[in-house]
PDB file of the backbone (N, CA, C, O) and the ligand in Angstrom, with CONECT records:
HET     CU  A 101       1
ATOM      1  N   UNK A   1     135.991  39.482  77.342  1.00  0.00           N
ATOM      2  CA  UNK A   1     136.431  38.624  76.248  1.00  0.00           C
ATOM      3  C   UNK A   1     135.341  38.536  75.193  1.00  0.00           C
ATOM      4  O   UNK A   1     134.191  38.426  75.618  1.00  0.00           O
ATOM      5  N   UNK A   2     135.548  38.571  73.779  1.00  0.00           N
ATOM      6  CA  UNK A   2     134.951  38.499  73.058  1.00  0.00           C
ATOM      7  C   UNK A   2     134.901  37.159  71.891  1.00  0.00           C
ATOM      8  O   UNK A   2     135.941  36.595  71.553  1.00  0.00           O
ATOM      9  N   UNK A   3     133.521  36.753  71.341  1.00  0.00           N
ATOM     10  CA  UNK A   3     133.124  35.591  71.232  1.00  0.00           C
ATOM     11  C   UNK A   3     132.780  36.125  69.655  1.00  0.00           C
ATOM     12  O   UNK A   3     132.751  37.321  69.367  1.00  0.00           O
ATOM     13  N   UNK A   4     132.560  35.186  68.825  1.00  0.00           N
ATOM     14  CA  UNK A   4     132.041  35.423  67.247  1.00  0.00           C
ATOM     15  C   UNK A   4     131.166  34.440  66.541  1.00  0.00           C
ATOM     16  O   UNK A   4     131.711  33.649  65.771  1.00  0.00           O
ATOM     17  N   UNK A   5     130.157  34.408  66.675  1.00  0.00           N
ATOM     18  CA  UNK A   5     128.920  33.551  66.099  1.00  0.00           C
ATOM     19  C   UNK A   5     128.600  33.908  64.650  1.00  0.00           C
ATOM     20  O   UNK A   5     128.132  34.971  64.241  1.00  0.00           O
ATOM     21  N   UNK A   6     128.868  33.045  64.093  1.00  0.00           N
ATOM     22  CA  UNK A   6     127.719  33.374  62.107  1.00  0.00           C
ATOM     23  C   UNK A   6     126.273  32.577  62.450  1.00  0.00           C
ATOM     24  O   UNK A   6     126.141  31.392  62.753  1.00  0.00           O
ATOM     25  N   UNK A   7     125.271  33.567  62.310  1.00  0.00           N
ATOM     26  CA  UNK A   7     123.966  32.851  62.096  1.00  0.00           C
ATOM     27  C   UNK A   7     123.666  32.736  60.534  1.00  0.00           C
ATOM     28  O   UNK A   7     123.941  33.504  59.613  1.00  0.00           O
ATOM     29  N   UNK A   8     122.993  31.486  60.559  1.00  0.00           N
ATOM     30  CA  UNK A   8     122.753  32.194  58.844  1.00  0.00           C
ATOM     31  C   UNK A   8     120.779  32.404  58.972  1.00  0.00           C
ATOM     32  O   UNK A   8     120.032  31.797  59.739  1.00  0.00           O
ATOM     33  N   UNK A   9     120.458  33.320  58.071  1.00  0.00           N
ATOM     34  CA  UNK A   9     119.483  33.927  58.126  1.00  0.00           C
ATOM     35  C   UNK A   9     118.870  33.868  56.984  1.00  0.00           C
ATOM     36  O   UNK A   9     119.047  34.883  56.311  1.00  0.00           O
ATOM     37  N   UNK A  10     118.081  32.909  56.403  1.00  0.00           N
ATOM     38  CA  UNK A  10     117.722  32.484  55.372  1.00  0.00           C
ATOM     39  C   UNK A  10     116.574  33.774  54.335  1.00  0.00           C
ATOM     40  O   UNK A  10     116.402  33.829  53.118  1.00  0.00           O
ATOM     41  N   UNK A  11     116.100  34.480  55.242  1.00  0.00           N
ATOM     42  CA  UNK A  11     115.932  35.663  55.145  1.00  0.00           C
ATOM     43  C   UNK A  11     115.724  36.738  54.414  1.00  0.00           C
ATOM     44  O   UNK A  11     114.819  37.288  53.787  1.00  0.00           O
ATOM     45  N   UNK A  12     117.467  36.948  54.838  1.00  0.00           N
ATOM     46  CA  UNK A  12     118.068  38.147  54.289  1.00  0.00           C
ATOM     47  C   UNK A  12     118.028  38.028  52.684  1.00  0.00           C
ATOM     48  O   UNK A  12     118.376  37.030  52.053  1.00  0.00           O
ATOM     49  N   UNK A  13     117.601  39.079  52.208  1.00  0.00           N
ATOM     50  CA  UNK A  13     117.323  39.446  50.817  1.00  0.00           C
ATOM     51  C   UNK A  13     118.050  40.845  49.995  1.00  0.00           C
ATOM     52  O   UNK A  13     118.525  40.744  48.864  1.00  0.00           O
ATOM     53  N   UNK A  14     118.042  41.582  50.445  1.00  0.00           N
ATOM     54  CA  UNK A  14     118.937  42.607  50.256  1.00  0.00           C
ATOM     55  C   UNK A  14     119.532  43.763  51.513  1.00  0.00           C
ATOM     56  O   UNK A  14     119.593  43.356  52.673  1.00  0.00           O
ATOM     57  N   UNK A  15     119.910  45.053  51.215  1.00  0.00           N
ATOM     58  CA  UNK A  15     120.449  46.163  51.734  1.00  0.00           C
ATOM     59  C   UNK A  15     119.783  46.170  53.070  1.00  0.00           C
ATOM     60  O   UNK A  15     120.209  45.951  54.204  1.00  0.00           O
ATOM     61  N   UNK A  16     117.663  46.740  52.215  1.00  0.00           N
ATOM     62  CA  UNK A  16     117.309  46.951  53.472  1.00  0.00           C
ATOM     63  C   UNK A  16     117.287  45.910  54.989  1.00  0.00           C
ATOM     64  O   UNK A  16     117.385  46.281  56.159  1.00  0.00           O
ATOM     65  N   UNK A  17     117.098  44.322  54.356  1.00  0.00           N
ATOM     66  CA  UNK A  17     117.077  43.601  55.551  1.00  0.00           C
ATOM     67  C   UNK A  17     118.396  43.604  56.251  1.00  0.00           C
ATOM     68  O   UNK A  17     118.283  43.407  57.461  1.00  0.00           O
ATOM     69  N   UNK A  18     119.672  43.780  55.802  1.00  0.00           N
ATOM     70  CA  UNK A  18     120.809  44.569  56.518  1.00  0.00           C
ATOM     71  C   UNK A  18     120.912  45.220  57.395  1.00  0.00           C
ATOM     72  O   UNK A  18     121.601  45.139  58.412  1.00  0.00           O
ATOM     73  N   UNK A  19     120.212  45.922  57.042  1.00  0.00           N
ATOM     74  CA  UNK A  19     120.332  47.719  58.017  1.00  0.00           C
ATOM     75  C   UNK A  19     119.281  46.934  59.141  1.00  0.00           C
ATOM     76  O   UNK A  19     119.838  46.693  60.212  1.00  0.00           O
ATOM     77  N   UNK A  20     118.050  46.566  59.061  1.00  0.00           N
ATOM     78  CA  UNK A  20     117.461  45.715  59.618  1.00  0.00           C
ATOM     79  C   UNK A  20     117.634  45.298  60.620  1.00  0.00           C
ATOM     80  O   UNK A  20     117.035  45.675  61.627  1.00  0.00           O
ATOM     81  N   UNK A  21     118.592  44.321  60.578  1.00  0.00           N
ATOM     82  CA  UNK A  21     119.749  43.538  60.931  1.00  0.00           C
ATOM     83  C   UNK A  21     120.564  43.948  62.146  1.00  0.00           C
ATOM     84  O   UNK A  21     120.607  43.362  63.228  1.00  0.00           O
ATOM     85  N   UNK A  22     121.275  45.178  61.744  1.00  0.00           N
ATOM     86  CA  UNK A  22     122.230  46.181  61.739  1.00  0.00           C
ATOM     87  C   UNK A  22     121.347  47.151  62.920  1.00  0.00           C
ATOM     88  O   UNK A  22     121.860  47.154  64.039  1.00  0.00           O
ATOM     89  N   UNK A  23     120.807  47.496  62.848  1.00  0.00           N
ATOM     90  CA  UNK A  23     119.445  48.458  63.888  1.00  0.00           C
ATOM     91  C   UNK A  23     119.136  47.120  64.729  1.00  0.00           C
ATOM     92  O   UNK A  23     119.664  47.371  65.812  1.00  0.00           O
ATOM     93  N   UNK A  24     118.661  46.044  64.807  1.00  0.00           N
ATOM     94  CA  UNK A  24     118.067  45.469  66.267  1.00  0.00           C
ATOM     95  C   UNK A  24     119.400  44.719  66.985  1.00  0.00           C
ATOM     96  O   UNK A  24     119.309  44.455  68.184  1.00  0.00           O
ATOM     97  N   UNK A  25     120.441  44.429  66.372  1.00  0.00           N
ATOM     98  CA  UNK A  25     121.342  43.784  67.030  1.00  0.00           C
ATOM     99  C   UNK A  25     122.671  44.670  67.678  1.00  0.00           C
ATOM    100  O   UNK A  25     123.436  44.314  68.575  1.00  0.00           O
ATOM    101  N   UNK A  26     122.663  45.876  66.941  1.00  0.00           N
ATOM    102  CA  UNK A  26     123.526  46.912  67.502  1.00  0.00           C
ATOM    103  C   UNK A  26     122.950  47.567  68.816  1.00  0.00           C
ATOM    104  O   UNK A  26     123.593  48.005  69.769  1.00  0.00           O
ATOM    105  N   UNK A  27     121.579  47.527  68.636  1.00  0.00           N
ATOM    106  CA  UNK A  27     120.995  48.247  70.391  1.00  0.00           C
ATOM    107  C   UNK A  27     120.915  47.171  71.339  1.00  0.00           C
ATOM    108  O   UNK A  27     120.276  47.373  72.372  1.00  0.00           O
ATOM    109  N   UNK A  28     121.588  45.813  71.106  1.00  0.00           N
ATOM    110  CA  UNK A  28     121.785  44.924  72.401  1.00  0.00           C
ATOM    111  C   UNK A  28     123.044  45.230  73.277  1.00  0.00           C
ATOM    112  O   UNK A  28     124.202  45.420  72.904  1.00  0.00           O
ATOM    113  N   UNK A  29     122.696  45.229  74.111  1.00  0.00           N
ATOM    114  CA  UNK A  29     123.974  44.910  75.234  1.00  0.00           C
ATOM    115  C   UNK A  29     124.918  44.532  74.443  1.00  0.00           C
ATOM    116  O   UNK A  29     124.616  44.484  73.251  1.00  0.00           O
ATOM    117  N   UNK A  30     126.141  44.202  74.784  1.00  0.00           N
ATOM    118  CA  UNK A  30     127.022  43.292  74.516  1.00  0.00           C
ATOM    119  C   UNK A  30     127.498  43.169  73.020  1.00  0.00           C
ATOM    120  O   UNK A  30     128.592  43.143  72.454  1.00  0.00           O
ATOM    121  N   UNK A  31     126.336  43.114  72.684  1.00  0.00           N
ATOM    122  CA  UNK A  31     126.625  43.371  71.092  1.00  0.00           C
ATOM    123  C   UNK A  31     127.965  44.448  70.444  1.00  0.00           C
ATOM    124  O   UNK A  31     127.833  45.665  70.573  1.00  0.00           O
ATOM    125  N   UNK A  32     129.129  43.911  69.806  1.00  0.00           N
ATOM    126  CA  UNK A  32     130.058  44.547  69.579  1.00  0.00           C
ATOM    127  C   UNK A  32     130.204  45.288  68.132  1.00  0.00           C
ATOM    128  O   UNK A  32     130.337  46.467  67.804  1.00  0.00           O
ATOM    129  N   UNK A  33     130.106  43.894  67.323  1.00  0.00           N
ATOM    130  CA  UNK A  33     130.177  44.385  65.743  1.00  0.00           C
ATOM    131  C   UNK A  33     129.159  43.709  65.492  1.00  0.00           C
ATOM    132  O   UNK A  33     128.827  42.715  66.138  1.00  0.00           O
ATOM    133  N   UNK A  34     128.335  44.338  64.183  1.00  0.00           N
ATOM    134  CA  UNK A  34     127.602  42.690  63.537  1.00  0.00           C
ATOM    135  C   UNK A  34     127.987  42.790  61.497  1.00  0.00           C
ATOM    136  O   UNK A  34     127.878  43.702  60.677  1.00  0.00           O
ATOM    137  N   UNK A  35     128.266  41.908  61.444  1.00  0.00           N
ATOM    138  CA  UNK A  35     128.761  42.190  60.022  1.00  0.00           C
ATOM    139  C   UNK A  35     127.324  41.435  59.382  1.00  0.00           C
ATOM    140  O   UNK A  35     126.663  40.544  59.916  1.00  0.00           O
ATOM    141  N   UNK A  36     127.139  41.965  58.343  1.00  0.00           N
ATOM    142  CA  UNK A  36     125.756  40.586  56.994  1.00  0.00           C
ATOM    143  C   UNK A  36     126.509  40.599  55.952  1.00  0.00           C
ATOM    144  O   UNK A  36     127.429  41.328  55.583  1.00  0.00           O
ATOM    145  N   UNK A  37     126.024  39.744  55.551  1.00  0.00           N
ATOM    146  CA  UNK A  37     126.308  38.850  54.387  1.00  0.00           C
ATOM    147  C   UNK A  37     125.112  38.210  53.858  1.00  0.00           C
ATOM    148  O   UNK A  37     124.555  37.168  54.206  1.00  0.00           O
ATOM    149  N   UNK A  38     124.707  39.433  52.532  1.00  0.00           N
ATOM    150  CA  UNK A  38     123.632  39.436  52.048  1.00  0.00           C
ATOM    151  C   UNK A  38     123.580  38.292  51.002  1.00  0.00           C
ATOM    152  O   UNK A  38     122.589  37.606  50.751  1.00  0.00           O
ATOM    153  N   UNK A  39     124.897  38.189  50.390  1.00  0.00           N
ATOM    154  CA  UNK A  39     124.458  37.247  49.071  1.00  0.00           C
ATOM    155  C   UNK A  39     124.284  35.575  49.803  1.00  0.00           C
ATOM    156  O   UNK A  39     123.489  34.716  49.421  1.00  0.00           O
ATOM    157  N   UNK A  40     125.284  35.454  50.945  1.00  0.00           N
ATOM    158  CA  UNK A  40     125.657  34.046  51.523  1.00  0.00           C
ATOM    159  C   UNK A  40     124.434  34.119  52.813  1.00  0.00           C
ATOM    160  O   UNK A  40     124.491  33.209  53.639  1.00  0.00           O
ATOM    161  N   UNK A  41     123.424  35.103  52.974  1.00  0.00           N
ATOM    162  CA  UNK A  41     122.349  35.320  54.124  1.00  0.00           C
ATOM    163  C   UNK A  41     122.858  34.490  55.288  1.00  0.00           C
ATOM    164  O   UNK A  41     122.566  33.348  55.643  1.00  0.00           O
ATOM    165  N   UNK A  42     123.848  35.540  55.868  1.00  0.00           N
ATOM    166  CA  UNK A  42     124.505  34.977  56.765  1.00  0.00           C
ATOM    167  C   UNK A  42     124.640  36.121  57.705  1.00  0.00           C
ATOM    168  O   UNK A  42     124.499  37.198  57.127  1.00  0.00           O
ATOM    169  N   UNK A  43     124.929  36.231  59.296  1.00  0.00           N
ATOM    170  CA  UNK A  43     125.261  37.428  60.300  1.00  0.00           C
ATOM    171  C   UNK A  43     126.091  37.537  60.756  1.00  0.00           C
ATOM    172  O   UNK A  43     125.535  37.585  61.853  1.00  0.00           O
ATOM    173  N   UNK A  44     127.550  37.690  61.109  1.00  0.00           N
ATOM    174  CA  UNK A  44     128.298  37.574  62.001  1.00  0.00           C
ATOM    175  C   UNK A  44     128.566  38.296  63.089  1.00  0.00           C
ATOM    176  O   UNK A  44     129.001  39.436  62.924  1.00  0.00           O
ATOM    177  N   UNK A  45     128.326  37.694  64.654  1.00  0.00           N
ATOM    178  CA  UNK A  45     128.226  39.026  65.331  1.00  0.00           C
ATOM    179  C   UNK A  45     129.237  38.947  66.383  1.00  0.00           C
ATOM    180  O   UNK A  45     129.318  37.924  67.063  1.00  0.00           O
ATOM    181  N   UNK A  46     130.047  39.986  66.583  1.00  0.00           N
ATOM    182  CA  UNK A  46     130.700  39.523  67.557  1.00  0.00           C
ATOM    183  C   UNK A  46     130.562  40.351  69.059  1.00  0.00           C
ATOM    184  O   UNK A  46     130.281  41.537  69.226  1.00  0.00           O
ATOM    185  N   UNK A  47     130.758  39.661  69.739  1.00  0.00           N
ATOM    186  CA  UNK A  47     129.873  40.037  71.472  1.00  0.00           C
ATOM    187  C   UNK A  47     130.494  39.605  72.575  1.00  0.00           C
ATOM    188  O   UNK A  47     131.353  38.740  72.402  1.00  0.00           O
ATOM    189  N   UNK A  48     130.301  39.953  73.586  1.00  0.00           N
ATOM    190  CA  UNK A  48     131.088  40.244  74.700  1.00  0.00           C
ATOM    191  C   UNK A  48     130.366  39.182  75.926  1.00  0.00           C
ATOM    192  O   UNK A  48     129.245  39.228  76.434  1.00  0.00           O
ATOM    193  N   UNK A  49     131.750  38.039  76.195  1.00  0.00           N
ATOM    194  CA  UNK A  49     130.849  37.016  76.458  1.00  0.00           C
ATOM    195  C   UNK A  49     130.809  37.099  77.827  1.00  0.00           C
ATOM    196  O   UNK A  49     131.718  37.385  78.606  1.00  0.00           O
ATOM    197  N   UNK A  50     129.296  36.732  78.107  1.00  0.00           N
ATOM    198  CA  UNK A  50     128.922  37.094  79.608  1.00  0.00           C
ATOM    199  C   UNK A  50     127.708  38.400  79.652  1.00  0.00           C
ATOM    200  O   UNK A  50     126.989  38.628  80.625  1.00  0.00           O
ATOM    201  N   UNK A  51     127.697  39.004  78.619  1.00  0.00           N
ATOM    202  CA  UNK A  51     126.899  39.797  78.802  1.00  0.00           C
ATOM    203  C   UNK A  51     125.174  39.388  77.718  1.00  0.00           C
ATOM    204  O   UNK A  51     123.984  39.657  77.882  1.00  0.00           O
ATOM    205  N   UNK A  52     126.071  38.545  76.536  1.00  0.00           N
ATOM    206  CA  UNK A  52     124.710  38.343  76.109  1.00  0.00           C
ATOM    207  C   UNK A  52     125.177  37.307  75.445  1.00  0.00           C
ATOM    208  O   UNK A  52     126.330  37.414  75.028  1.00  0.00           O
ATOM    209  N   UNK A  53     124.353  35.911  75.139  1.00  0.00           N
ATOM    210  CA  UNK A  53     124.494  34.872  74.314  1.00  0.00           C
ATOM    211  C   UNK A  53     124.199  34.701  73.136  1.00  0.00           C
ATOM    212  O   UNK A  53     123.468  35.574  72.667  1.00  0.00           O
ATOM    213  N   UNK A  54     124.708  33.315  71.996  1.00  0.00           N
ATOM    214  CA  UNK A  54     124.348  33.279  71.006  1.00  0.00           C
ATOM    215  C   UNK A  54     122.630  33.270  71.000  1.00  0.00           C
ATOM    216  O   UNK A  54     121.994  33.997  70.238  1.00  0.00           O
ATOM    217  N   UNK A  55     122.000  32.354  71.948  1.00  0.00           N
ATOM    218  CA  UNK A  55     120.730  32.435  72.146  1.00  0.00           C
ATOM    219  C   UNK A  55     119.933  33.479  71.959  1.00  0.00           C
ATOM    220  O   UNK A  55     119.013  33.740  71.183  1.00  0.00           O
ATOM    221  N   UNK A  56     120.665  34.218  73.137  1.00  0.00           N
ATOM    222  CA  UNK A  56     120.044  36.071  72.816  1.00  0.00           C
ATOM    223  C   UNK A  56     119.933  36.074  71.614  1.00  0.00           C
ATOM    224  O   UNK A  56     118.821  36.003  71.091  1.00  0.00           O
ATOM    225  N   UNK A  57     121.013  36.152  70.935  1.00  0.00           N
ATOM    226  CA  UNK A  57     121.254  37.224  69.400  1.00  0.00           C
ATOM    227  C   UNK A  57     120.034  36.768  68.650  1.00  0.00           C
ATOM    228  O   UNK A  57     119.003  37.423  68.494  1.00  0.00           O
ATOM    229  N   UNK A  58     120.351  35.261  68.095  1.00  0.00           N
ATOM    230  CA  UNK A  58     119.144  34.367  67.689  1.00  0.00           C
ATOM    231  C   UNK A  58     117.992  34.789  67.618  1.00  0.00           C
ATOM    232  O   UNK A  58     117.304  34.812  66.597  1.00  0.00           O
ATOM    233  N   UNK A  59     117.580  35.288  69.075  1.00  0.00           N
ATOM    234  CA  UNK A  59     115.699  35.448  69.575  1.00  0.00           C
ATOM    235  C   UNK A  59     116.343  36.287  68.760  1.00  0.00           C
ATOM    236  O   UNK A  59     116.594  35.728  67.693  1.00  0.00           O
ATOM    237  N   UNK A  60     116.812  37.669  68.821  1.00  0.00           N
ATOM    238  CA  UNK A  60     116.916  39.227  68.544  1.00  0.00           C
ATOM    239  C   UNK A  60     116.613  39.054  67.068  1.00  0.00           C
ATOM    240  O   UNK A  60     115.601  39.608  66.637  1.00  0.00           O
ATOM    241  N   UNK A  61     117.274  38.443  66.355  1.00  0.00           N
ATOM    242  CA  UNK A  61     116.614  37.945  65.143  1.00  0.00           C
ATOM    243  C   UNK A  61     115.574  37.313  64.696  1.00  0.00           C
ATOM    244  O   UNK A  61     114.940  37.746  63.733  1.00  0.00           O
ATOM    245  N   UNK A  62     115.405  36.733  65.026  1.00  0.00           N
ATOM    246  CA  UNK A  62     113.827  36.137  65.149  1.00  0.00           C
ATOM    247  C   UNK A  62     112.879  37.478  65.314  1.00  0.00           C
ATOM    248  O   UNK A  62     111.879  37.666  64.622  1.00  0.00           O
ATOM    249  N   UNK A  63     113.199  38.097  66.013  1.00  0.00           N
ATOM    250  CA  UNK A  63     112.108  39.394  66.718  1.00  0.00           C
ATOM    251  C   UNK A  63     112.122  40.458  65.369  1.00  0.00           C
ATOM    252  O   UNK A  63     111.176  41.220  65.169  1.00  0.00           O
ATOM    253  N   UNK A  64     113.060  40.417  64.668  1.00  0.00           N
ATOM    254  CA  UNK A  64     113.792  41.202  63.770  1.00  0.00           C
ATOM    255  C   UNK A  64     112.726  41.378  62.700  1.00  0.00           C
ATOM    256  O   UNK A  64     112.135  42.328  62.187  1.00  0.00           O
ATOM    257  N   UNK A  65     112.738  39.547  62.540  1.00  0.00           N
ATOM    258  CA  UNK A  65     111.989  39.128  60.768  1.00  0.00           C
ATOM    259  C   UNK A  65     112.813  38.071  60.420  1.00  0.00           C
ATOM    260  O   UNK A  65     112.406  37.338  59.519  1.00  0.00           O
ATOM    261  N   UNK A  66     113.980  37.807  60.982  1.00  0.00           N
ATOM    262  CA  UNK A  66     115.105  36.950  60.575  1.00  0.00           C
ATOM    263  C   UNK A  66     115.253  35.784  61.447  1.00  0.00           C
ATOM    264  O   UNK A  66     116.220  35.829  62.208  1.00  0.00           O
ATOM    265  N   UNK A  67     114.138  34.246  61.528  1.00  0.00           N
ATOM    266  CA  UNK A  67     114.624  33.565  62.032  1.00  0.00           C
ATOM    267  C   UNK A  67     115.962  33.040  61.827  1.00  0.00           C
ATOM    268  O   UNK A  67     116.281  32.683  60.693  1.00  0.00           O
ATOM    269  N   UNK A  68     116.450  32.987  62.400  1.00  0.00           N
ATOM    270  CA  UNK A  68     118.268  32.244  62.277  1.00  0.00           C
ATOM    271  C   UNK A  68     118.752  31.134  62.946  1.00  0.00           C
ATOM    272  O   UNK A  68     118.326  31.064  64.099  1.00  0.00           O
ATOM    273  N   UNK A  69     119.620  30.097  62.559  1.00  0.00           N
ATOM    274  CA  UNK A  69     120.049  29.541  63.098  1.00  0.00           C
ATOM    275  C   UNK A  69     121.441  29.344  63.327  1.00  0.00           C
ATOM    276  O   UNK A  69     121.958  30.426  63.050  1.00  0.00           O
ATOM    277  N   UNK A  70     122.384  28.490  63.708  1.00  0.00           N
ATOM    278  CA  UNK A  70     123.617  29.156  63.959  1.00  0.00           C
ATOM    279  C   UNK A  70     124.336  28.381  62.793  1.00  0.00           C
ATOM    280  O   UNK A  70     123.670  27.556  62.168  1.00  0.00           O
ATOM    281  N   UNK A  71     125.412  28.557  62.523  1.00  0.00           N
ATOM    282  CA  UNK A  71     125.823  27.898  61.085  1.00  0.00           C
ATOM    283  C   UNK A  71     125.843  26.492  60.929  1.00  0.00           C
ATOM    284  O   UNK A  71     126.242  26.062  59.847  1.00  0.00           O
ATOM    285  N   UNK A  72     125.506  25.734  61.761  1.00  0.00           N
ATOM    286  CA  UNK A  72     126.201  24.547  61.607  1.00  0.00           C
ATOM    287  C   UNK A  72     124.377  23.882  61.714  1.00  0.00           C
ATOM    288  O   UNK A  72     123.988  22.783  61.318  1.00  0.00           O
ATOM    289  N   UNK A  73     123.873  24.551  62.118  1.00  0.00           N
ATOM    290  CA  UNK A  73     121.837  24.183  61.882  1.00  0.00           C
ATOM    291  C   UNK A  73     121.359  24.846  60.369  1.00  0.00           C
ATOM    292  O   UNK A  73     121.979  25.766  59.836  1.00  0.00           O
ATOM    293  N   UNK A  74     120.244  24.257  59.834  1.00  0.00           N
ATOM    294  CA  UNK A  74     119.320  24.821  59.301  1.00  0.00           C
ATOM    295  C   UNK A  74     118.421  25.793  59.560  1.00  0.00           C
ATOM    296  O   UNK A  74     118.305  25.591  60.769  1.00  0.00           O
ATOM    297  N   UNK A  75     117.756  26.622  59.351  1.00  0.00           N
ATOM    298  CA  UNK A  75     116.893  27.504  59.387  1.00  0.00           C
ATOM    299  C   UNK A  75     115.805  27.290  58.203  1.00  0.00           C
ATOM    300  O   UNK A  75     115.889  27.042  57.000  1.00  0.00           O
ATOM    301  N   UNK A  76     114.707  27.513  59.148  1.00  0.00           N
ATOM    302  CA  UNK A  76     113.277  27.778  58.064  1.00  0.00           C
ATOM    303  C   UNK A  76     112.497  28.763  58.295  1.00  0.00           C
ATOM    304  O   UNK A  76     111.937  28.830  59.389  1.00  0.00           O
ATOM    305  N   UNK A  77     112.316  29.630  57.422  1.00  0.00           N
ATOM    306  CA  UNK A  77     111.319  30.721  57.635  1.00  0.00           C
ATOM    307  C   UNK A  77     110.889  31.297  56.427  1.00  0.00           C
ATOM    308  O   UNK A  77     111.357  31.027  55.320  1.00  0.00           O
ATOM    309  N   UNK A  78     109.865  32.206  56.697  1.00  0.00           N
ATOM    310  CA  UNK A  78     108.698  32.320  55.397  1.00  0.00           C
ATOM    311  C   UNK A  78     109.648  33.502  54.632  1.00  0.00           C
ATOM    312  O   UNK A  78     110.362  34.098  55.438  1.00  0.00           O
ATOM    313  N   UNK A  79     109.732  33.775  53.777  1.00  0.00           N
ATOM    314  CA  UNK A  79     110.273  34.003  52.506  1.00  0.00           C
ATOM    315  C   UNK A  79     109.437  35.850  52.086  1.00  0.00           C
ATOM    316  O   UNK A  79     108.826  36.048  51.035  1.00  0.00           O
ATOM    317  N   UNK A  80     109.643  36.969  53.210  1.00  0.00           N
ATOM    318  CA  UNK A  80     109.480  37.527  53.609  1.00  0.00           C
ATOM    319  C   UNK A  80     110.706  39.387  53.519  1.00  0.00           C
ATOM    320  O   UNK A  80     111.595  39.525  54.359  1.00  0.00           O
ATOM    321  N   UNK A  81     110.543  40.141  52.782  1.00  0.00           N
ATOM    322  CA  UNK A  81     111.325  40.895  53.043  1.00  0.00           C
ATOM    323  C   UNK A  81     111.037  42.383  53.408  1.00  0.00           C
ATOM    324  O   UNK A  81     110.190  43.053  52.817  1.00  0.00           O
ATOM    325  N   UNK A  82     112.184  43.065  54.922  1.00  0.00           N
ATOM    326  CA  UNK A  82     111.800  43.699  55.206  1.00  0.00           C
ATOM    327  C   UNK A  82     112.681  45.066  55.041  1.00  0.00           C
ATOM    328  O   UNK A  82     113.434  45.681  55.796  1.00  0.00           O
ATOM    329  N   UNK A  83     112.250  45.244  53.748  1.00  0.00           N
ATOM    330  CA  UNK A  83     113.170  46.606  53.286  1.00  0.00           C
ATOM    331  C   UNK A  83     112.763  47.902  53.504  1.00  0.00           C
ATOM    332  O   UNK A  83     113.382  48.954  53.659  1.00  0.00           O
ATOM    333  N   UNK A  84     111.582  47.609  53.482  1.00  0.00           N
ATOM    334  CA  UNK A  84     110.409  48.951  53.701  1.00  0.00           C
ATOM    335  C   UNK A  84     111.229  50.148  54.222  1.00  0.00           C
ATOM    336  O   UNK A  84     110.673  51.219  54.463  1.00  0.00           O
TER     337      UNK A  84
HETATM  338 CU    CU A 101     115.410  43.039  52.068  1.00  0.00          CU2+
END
């Protein structure tokens, strides 16, 4: 069964932090789709529940460059972009 979390990722700045994005959360387990939403710096991921949690995803972002929190929290983080 599959589950659908929006983190928002205060973050995200353009394309490259996308792909970013897109590269550490697609090589998780469980991990199904992950959509961004660059202008609204937001993630949506959807995942296969039981195999990995919103928690997971979260750290995975965090690890990324993208602290996140889940939509309904705030997020703070340094103002940082990783397009390189
Ligand atoms: Cu960027």
């Amino acid at each position: 069964m599959s589950n659908t979390t929006t983190f928002r990722a205060p973050d995200i700045h353009c394309g490259g932090c996308a792909n970013a994005i897109q590269r550490a959360l697609n090589a998780r387990e469980g991990v199904e789709s992950v959509a961004v939403d660059v202008a609204g710096k937001a993630v949506t991921v959807r995942y296969a529940e039981g195999k990995v949690t919103p928690g997971d995803i979260r750290a995975a972002l965090g690890r990324a460059g993208f602290p996140a929190s889940d939509a309904s929290e705030s997020a703070s983080g340094g103002a940082n972009c990783h397009a390189s």
